[in-house]
N, C-alpha and C positions, 0 to 999 in steps of 0.2 A: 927747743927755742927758749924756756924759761928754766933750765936746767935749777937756777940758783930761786926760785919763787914758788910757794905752794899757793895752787889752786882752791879756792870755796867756791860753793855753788849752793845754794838755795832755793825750787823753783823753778824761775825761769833767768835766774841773775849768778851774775859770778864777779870776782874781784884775784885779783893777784897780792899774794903777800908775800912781803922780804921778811929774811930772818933779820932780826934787829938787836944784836950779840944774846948775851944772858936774860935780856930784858923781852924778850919771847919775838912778834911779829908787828911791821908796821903797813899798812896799807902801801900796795905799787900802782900808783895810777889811780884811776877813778873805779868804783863796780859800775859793771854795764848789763845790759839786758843781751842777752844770748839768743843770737841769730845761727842757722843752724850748726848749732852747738857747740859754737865759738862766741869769745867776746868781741861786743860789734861797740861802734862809735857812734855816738846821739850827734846829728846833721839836723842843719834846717836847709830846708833847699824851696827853691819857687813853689812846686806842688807840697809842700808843707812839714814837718818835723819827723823824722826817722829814726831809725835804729838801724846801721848799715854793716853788713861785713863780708868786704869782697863785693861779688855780682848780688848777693841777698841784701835787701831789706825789709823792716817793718813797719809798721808805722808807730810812731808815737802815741800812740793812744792816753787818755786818761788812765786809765787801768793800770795798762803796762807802764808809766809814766809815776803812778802810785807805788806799783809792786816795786822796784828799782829803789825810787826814795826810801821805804819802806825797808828794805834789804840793807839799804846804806847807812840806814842809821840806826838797824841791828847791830851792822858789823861795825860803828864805829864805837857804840856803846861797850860792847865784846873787848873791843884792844883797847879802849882806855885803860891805864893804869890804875888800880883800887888804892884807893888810900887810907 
């Protein structure tokens, strides 16, 4: 399904990267928190904020809600370019 994207994962979080020619990888889509052990999509719904994918979801928690940020701007610091 992502033939053309390599997978990170750190944790309990993952992200999708494109090759971005000579210039190495750029982020595809958002990182997400890993619901069973796929990346799920952050929902808010009536009974309150999730992490959904497919029939599974999680809840949002502080924690998990931290870990995820925290991943994200690991990985965004990672592929900025050095100058």
């Amino acid at each position: 399904m992502y033939e053309s994207y390599v997978g990170v994962r750190k944790g309990n979080c993952g992200a999708l990267l494109a090759p971005a020619g000579s210039e190495g990888f750029a982020l595809y889509g958002e990182p997400s928190y890993l619901v069973a052990g796929g990346l799920s999509a952050r929902t808010i719904q009536s009974d309150g904020h999730w992490f959904v994918r497919k029939k599974d979801k999680l809840t949002a928690s502080p924690e998990r809600t931290a870990e995820l940020e925290s991943f994200a701007a690991e990985l965004v610091d990672t592929l900025l370019p050095v100058v």
